[in-house]
N, C-alpha and C positions, 0 to 999 in steps of 0.2 A: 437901759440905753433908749433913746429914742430913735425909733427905727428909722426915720427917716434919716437920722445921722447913720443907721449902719447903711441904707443904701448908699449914702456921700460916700463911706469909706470902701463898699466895695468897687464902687466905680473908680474911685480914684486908686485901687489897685489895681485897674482893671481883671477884676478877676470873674471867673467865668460862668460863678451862679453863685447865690449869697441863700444860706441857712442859716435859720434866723434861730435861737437857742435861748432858755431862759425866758421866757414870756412873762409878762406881768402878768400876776391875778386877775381876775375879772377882765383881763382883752382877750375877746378871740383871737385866734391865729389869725383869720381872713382878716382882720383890719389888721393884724401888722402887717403880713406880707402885703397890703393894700398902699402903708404907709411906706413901706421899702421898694416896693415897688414904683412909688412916683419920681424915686433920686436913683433908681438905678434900672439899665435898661434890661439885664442877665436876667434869666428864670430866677426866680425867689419861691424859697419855699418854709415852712415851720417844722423843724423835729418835732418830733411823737417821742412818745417812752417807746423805748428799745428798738428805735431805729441806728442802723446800723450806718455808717458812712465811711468811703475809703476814700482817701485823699493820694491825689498825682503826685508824682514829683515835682520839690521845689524849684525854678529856677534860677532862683537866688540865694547864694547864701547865709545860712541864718545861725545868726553868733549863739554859742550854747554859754550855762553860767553855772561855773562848776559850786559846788557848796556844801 
């Protein structure tokens, strides 16, 4: 993904800090969170191996897909 598209999408959920996951090869982290950071205003940051994150509650809805 190009990061600055993940910043357009965190902003536009406003949601309230964007982790950026999956890195390309050869990009530092600092230019992505550089590149996410110029579309979104929230703290931005890059997962590490075996970084841990715990996520709030949703407050919306969200459809589950049985299968």
């Amino acid at each position: 993904m190009v990061w600055g598209v993940a910043g357009d999408l965190a902003a536009e959920a406003r949601a309230g800090r964007l982790l950026l996951t999956h890195l390309a090869l050869g990009l530092p982290p600092t230019d992505a969170i550089r590149r996410a950071s110029t579309r979104f205003g929230g703290p931005v940051a890059a997962a590490r191996p075996g970084d841990v994150v715990s996520v709030g509650p949703v407050s919306v809805a969200v459809p589950t897909v049985e299968g």
